[in-house]
Every structure is written in C-alpha cells, then in structure tokens.
C-alpha positions as CSV (number, residue, x, y, z in Angstrom):
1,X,0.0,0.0,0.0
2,X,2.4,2.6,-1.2
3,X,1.1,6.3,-0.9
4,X,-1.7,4.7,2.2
5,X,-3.2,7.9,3.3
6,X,-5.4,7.4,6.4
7,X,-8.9,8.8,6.7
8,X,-9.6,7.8,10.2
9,X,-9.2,11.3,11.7
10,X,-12.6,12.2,9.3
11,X,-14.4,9.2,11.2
12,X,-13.2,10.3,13.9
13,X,-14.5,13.6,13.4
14,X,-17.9,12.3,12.5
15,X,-17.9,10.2,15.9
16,X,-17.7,12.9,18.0
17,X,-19.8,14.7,16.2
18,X,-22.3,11.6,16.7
19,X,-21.5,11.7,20.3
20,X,-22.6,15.2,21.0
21,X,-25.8,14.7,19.3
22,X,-26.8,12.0,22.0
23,X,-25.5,9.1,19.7
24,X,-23.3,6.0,20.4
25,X,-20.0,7.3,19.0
26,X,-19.0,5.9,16.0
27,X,-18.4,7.4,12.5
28,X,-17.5,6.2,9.1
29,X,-16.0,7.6,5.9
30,X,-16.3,5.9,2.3
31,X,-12.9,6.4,-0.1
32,X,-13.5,6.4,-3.5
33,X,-10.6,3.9,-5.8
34,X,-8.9,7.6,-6.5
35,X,-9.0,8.8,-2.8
36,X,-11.8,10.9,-2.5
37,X,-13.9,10.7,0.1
38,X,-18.0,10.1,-1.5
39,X,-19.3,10.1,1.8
40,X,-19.2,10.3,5.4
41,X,-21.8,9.6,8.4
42,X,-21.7,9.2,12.0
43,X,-24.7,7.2,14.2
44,X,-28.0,8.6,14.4
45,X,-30.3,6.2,15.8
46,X,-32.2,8.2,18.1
47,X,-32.8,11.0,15.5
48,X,-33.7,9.2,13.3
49,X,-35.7,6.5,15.2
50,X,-34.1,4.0,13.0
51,X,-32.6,1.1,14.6
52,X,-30.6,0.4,11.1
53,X,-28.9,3.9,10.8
54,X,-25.6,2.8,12.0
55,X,-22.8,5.0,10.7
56,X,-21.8,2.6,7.9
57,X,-24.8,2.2,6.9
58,X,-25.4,5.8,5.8
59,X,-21.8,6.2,4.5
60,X,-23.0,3.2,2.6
61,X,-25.9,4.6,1.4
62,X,-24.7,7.7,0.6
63,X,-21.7,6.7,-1.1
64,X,-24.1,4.2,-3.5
65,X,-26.3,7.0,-3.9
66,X,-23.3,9.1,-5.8
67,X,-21.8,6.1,-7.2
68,X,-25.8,5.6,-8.6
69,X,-25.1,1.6,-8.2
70,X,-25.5,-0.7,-5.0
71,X,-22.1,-1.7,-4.9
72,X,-18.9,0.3,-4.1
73,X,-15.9,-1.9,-5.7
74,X,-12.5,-0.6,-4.9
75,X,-13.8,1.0,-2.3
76,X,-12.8,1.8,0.9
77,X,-14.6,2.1,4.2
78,X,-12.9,3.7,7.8
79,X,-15.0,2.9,10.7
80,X,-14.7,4.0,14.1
81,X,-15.6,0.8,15.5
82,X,-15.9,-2.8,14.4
83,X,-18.9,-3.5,12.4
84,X,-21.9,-5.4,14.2
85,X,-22.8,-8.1,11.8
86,X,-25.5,-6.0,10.3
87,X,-22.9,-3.7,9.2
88,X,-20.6,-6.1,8.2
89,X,-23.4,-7.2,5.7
90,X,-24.0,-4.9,4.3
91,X,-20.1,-3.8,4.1
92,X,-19.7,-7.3,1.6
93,X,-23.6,-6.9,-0.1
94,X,-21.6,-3.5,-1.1
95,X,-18.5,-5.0,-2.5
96,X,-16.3,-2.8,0.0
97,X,-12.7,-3.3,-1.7
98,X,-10.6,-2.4,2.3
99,X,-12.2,-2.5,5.5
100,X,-10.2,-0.3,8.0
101,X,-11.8,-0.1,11.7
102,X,-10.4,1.3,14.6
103,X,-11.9,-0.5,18.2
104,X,-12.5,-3.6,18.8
105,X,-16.1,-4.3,19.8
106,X,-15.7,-8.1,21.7
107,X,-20.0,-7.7,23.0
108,X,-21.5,-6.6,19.8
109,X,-18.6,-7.0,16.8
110,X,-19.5,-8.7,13.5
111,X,-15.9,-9.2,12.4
112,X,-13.1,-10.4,14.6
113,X,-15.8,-11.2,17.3
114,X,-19.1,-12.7,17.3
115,X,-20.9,-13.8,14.3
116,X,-17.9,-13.1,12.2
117,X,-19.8,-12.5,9.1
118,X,-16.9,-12.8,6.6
119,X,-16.1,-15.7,7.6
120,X,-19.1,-17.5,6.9
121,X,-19.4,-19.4,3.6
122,X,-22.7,-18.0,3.0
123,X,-20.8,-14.4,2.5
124,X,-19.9,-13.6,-0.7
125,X,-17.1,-10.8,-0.6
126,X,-14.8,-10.6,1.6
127,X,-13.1,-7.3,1.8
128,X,-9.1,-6.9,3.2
129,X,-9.9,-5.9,6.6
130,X,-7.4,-3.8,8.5
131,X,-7.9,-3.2,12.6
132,X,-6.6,-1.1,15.0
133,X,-6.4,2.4,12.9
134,X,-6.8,4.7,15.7
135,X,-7.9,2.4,18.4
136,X,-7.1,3.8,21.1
137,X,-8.7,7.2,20.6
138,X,-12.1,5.3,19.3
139,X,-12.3,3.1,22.5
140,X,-11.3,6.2,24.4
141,X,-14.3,8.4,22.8
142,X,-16.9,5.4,23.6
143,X,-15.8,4.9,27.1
144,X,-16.3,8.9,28.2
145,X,-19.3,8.4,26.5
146,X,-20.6,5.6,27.9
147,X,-18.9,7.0,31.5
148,X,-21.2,9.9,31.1
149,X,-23.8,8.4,30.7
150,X,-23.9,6.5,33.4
151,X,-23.4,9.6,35.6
C-alpha cells in the first residue's frame, strides 16, 4: 500500500460529532478507488428512530447514492468501531474493496468477534480488513461516552 493515506481522523471527526448529538459514537467515511472521500456519516439512531442507521450504513448509502449503483468496488470504508454483523453485511452486499476499523467491539462486533460475518461461507465478498487504525482514541471516545452516561 504505497502512498496509504489514512482517513480515520474524518471518522473520527464524525464520531464525535455523533457523540454530541446523544448518539453511540461511531463514525465512518467511504474512499472512492482515486482517494476521495463520497461520503461520510456518524450514528443517528435516536434522531432518526431508526434502529438500522448505523454509521456505515449511511456512508454506505450515501456513497451508492453518488456512485448511482448498489455496490462500491474498490472501495474503501474507515470505521470508528468494528462493524456489528448488520454492518458487516452490508459492508460485503456493497462490494467494499478495504475495510479499515479502529476498536475492537468483543459484545456486539461482527468481524473479529461474534458472528464473524466474513467468515461465513454464506458471504460472498470478503473485503481486506485492517484493525486497529486509531484504536485507542475510538475506544477512548466510547468509554467517556458511555462514562457519562452512566453519571
């Protein structure tokens, strides 16, 4: 990966952003095959009273929605955290090309822990995944949260 530019510190951005709106955390950035970003979303559950409105999935959305096609080949996705296996679904339905995820998520993770979607023969894409890419400030930004909220 000559020339690997990191976009974590966009999903970052759009955790934090998520946070302060009431939201669980987490953000997510698509990167088109030339390195622009086509989208970028942050949780929104409670606004949106939509249990499926997971940051990924509105990155996803909105990035199909530019590239007018369901599937994102040669794309890349950043998450904040590791994808629940709803996520991770729909992160191989889209034909993600790299899947680069900060915090591990060992209660509710879909791809080192738990269902371990891409793993299943049933799947059928498999994108590189790469973990770890700004761990330690992702599981820092969900613990305060979760901290404060717990008063």
């Amino acid at each position: 990966m000559s020339g690997f530019q990191s976009h974590m510190a966009l999903a970052l951005e759009e955790a934090r952003a998520a946070g302060k709106r009431g939201e669980v955390p987490v953000g997510a950035v698509v990167v088109a095959p030339d390195g622009g970003i086509v989208a970028r979303a942050g949780n929104r559950t409670r606004e949106l009273n939509d249990p499926t409105a997971h940051a990924e999935i509105l990155a996803l959305r909105a990035a199909c929605g530019t590239a007018g096609s369901e599937r994102l080949p040669g794309h890349d996705l950043y998450v904040t955290l590791e994808p629940c296996p709803m996520c991770a679904a729909a992160i191989s339905f889209a034909r993600i090309g790299r899947l680069y995820y900060g915090a591990e998520d060992p209660k509710s993770g879909g791809v080192a822990h738990g269902a371990r979607v891409f793993s299943h023969p049933q799947c059928h894409h498999v994108p590189e995944v790469y973990d770890g890419i700004g761990a330690r400030e992702s599981a820092e930004l969900l613990a305060a949260f979760f901290r404060d909220r717990r008063g």
